[in-house]
C-alpha positions in Angstrom: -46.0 21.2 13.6 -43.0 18.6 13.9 -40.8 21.2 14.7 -43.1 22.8 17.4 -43.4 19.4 19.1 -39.9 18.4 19.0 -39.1 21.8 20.4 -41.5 21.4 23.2 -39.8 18.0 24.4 -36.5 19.1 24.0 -37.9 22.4 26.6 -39.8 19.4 28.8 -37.3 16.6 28.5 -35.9 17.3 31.9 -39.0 16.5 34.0 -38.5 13.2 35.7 -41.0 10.9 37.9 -44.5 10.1 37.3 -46.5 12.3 35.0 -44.1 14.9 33.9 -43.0 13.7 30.4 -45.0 16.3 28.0 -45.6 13.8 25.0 -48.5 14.8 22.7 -52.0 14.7 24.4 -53.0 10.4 24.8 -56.3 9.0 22.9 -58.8 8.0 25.3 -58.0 4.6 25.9 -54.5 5.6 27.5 -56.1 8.5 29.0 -58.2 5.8 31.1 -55.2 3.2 31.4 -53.1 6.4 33.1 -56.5 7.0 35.2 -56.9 3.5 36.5 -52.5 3.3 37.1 -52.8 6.4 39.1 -56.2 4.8 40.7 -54.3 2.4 41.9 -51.1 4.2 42.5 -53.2 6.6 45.4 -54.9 3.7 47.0 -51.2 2.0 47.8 -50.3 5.2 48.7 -53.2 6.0 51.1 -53.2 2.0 52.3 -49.0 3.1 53.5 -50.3 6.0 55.4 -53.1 4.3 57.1 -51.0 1.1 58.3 -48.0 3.0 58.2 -48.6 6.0 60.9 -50.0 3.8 63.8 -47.4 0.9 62.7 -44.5 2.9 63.2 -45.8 4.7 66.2 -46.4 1.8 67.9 -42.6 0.6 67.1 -41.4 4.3 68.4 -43.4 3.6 71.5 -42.1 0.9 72.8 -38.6 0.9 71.6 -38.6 4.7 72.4 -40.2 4.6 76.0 -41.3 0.9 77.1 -38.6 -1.4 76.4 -35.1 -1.3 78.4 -32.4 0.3 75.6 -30.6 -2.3 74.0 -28.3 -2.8 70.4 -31.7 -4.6 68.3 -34.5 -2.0 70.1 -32.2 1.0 68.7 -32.0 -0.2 65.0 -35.8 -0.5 65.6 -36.3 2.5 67.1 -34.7 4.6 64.5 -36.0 2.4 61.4 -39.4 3.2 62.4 -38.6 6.8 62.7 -37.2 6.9 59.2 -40.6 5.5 58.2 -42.5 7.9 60.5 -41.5 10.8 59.0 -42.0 9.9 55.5 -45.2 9.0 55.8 -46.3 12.1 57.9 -45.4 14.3 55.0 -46.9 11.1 52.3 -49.9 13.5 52.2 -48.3 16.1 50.0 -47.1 13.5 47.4 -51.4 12.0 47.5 -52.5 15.4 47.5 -50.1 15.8 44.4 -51.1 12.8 42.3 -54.6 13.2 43.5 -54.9 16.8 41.8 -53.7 15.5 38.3 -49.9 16.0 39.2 -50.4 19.8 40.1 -47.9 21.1 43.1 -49.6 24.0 44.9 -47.6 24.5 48.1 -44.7 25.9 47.1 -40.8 25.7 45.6 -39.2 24.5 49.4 -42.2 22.1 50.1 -41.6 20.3 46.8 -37.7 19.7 47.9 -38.1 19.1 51.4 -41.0 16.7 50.5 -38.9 14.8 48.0 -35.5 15.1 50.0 -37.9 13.3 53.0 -38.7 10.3 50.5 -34.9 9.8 49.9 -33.8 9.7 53.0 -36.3 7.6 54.0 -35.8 5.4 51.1 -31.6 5.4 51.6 -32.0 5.4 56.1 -34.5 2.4 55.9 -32.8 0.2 53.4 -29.5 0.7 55.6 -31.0 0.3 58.6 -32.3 -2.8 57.3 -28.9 -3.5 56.2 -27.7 -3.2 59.9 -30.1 -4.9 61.0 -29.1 -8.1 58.9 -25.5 -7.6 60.1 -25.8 -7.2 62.8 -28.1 -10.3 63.5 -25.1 -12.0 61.1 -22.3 -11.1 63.8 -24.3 -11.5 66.7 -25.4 -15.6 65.6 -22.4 -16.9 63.2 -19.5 -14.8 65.3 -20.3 -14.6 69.5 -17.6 -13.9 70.8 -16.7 -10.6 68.2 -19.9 -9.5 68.5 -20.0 -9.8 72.5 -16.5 -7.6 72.1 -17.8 -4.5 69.8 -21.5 -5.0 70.1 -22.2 -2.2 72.2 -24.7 0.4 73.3 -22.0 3.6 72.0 -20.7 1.4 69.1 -24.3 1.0 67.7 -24.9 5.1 68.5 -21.7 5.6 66.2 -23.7 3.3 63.8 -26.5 5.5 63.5 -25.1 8.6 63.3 -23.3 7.4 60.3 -26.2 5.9 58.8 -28.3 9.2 58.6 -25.2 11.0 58.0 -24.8 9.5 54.8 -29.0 9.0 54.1 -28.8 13.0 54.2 -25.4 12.7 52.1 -27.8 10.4 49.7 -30.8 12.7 49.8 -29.3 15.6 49.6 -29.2 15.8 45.5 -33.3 16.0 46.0 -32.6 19.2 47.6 -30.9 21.1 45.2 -32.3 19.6 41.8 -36.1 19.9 42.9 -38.0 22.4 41.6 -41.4 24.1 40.3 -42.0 25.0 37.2 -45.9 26.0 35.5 -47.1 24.1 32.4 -50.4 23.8 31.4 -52.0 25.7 34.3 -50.1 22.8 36.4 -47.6 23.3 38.5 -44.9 20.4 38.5 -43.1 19.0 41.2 -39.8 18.3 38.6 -35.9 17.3 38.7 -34.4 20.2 37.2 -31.3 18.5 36.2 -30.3 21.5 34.2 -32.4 24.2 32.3 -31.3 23.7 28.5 -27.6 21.4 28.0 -28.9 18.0 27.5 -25.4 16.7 28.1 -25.5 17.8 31.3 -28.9 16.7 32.0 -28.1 13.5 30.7 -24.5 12.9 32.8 -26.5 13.5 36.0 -29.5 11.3 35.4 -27.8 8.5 34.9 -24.8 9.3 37.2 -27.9 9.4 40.4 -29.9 6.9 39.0 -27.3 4.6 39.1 -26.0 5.7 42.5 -29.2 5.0 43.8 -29.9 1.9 42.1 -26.3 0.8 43.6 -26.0 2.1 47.0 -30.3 1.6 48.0 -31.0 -1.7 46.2 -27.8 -3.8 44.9 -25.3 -3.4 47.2 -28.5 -3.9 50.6 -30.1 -7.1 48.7 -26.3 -8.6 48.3 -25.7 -7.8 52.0 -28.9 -9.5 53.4 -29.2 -12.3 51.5 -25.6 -13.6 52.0 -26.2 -12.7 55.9 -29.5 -14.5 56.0 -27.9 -17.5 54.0 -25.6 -18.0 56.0 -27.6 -17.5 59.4 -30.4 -20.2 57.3 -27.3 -22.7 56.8 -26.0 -21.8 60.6 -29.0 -22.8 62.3 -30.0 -25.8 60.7 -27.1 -27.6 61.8 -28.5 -26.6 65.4 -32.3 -27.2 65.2 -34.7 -27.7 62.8 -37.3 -26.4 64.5 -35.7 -23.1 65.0 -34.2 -23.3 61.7 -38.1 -23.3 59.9 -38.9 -20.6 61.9 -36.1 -18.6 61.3 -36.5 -19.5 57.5 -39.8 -17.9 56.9 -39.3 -14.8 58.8 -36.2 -14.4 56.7 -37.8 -15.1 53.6 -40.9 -13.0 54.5 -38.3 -10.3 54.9 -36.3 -11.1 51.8 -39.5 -11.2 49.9 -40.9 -7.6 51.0 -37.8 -5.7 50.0 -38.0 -7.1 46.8 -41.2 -6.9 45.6 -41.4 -3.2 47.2 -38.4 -2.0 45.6 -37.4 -3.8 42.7 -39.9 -2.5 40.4 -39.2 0.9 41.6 -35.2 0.6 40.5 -36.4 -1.3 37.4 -38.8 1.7 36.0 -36.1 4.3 37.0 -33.3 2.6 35.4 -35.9 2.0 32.5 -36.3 6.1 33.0 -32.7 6.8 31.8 -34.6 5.7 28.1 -36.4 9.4 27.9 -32.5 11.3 26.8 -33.0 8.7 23.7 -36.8 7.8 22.9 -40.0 8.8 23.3 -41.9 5.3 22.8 -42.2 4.5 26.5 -43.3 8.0 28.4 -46.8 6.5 28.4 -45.5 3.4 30.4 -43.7 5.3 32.2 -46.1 7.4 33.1 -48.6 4.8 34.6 -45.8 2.5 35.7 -43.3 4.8 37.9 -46.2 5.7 40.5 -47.2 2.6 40.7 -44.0 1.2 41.8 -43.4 4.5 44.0 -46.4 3.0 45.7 -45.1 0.2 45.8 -41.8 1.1 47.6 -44.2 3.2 50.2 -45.4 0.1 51.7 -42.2 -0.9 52.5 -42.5 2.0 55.2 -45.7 0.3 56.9 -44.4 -3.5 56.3 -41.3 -2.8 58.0 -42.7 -2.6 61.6 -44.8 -5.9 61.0 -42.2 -8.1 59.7 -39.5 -7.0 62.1 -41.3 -6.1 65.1 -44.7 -6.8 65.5 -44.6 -10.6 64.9 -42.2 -10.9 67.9 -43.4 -12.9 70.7 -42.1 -10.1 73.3 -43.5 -7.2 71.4 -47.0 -9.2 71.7 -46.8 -9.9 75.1 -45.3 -6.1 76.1 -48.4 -5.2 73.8 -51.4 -6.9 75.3 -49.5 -5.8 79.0 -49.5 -2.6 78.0 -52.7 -2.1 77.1 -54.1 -3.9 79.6 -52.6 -1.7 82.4 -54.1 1.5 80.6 -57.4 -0.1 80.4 -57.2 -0.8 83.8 -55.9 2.6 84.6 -58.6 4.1 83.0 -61.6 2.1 84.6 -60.6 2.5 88.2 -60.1 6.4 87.5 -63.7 6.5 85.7 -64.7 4.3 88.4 -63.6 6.7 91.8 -64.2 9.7 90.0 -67.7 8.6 90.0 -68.2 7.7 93.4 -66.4 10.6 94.9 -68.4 12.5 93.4 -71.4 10.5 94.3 -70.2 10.2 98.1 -67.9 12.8 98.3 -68.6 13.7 102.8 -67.7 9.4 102.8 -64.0 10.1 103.7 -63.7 6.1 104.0 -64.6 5.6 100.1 -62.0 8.3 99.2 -59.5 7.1 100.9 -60.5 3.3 99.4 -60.3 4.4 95.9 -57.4 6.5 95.9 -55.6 3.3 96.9 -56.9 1.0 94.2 -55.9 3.3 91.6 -52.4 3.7 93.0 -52.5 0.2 92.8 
């Protein structure tokens, strides 16, 4: 019986993420601890989607096709489309986790759904990254940033930074795969089918990649920028500078707790090639810090955008003008049809609306 289980992990060992580690079956108490993790794990999920679709659309809106195009509205604008097309394919991933971890749509769904969540996860943490430089530059060094901070400089800016979130992502792509256990089918990282070197080596050689290049080397860069910018402008005001200090560590605050749990339970991951003790915590813990990193996608829009003073004011203008659109339209339709031989009427309402 040892040898039939030991065979079975050694066969399963390669599954990554969430519930994929094939330990023997859990007693019933940490059957309902995984049941109340994953519980919680679909409600942050579902709570991203729900703030996160409007949020972002919203950002795209304006940035897109209201406000005049500038440096700071394209970091928005494509920062919010990062998040926007994660979370219109976050559905699969619920859908997934929702059915007991079971994958029914299909080989290319489950890498083009995972390939989405890392290049969302690489383009908005280095667009965030820009954004903190760029703010840096523009604040601390005027006249350098007057110089190169342009319109076509900032396009080069962005092609590079999706360039190299597809570069990041692109690993999802060709490791992803489906594979049938259980009557399940798993959404897995196929690292390799049966040399555990090998499996091993690339594990920890993306792991750490990601850990480095999405977490380390994005917190290092924004918190020495936003230091600095902290220390900058409270020599000017301090007014400014309290205002400027809680937005910055609202911001601050958010990537952290969104994302370092995540890079803490897939660092903590690597631990599968060597022991079995922790699959059960890692099993309940890893979707609930994947849920964690999700809201990160609706949060974004809020703490960078939406608590703007010009965004609130082009918001409430905005809307007004539709609303008012839309009542003197209901309004003339109604009385031309009402008076429609009153050529006087017509002409009266026609007016008002082009108004």
């Amino acid at each position: 019986m040892g040898d039939l289980e030991e065979t079975q992990y050694d066969d399963y060992e390669n599954y990554t993420y969430t519930s994929e580690y094939y330990t023997p079956e859990p007693d019933l108490e940490e059957k309902v601890h995984l049941g109340v993790a994953h519980c919680i794990s679909l409600v942050l999920y579902c709570l991203a989607f729900v703030l996160g679709i409007p949020g972002n659309a919203v950002v795209i809106w304006f940035t897109g096709f209201k406000w005049k195009k500038t440096v700071s509205t394209l970091w928005f604008l494509n920062l919010a489309i990062a998040d926007f097309i994660f979370l219109l394919f976050l559905p699969l991933y619920i859908s997934y986790v929702a059915m007991n971890f079971h994958w029914p749509f299909g080989r290319w769904l489950c890498k083009v759904n995972s390939f989405i969540a890392q290049l969302n996860m690489f383009a908005s943490v280095f667009f965030l990254t820009v954004i903190s430089l760029d703010r840096y530059f523009h604040l601390i060094h005027p006249v350098l940033s007057h110089r190169h901070r342009t319109l076509k400089n900032s396009l080069l800016v962005t092609i590079f930074v999706w360039l190299l979130a597809f570069l990041m992502g692109g690993p999802a792509l060709y490791f992803r795969d489906i594979r049938e256990f259980n009557n399940r089918i798993r959404c897995y990282t196929n690292y390799h089918e049966h040399d555990p070197d090998l499996i091993m080596l690339r594990h920890h050689t993306l792991i750490w990649v990601k850990v480095t290049a999405g977490y380390l080397f994005p917190l290092l860069t924004m918190s020495i920028c936003y230091l600095c910018l902290i220390f900058k402008v409270k020599k000017r005001s301090t007014l400014v500078s309290s205002k400027h200090f809680w937005t910055i560590l609202a911001v601050v605050t958010a990537f952290l707790i969104c994302w370092t749990p995540f890079h803490l339970f897939s660092i903590w991951e690597l631990t599968i090639h060597h022991t079995g003790s922790f699959h059960q915590v890692l099993q309940a813990g890893i979707p609930l810090s994947i849920g964690l990193a999700f809201l990160n996608s609706c949060l974004n829009p809020i703490l960078y955008v939406l608590i703007s003073k010009k965004f609130q004011v082009h918001f409430r203008t905005s809307v007004a003008e539709i609303l008012k659109y839309t009542l003197w339209e209901v309004s003339c339709s109604g009385t031309m049809s009402e008076q429609l031989k009153n050529s006087e009427t017509r002409t009266q309402c026609l007016l008002e609306t082009a108004q």
